[in-house]
Each structure stands twice: as structure tokens, then as C-alpha cells.
C-alpha positions, 0 to 999 in steps of 0.5 A: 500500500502506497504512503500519501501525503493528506493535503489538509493535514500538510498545510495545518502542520505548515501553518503550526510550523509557520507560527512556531517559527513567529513565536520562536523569533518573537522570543528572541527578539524580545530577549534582544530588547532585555539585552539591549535595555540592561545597563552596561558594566562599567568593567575596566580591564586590568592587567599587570604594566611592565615595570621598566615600561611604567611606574605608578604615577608621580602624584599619587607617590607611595600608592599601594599597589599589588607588585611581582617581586624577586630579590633578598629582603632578609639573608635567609629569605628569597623571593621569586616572583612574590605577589607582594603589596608595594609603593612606589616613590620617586626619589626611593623606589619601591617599597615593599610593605612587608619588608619595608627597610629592604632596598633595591628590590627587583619589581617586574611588574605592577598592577593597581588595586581595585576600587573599595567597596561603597557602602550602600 
């Protein structure tokens, strides 16, 4: 017995097709319309700044910063790479928190840290 295709069925599937393609695209486009009315995160990419490239800036001397440090704070203590709370200061460098009377030590690199939290 040969398979046929009932013409009142077929167009009845095309027409549910039809509309479920209609409520399909008007999903999305009201999705597009949530996406585009929310607001916009005020997101700042940081990312580490090469020390011999740029220093943290002059009017804010001493900022603390998060800084990549390697050196000898003490005979008995070496650093490699330590992610370290730093300031730098124009005339005396850098100057580690935790070891605050060492000198000279090697920072590579620095970045700065982030905003408070406000209180709300």
C-alpha cells in the first residue's frame, strides 16, 4: 500500500510550523530588547604594566599597589616572583610593605588595586 501525503493535514502542520517559527523569533527578539535595555558594566580591564615600561604615577607617590617581586629582603629569605603589596616613590623606589627597610628590590611588574567597596 502506497504512503500519501493528506493535503489538509500538510498545510495545518505548515501553518503550526509557520507560527512556531513567529513565536520562536518573537522570543528572541524580545530577549534582544532585555539585552539591549540592561545597563552596561562599567568593567575596566586590568592587567599587570611592565615595570621598566611604567611606574605608578608621580602624584599619587607611595600608592599601594599589588607588585611581582624577586630579590633578598632578609639573608635567609628569597623571593621569586612574590605577589607582594608595594609603593612606589620617586626619589626611593619601591617599597615593599612587608619588608619595608629592604632596598633595591627587583619589581617586574605592577598592577593597581581595585576600587573599595561603597557602602550602600
Amino acid at each position: 500500500m502506497a504512503e500519501y501525503i493528506e493535503r489538509e493535514a500538510l498545510l495545518k502542520a505548515m501553518i503550526t510550523s509557520d507560527e512556531r517559527i513567529n513565536l520562536f523569533q518573537a522570543g528572541i527578539a524580545s530577549a534582544r530588547a532585555v539585552v539591549a535595555s540592561a545597563p552596561t558594566a562599567d568593567v575596566t580591564s586590568v592587567e599587570w604594566i611592565r615595570a621598566d615600561e611604567r611606574l605608578p604615577d608621580d602624584e599619587r607617590d607611595g600608592e599601594t599597589v599589588l607588585a611581582i617581586v624577586s630579590g633578598k629582603p632578609h639573608e635567609n629569605i628569597t623571593l621569586c616572583q612574590a605577589i607582594m603589596l608595594a609603593g612606589y616613590f620617586g626619589e626611593e623606589g619601591w617599597v615593599v610593605n612587608e619588608y619595608p627597610e629592604w632596598e633595591n628590590p627587583v619589581v617586574t611588574h605592577w598592577m593597581p588595586l581595585p576600587e573599595l567597596p561603597k557602602n550602600k
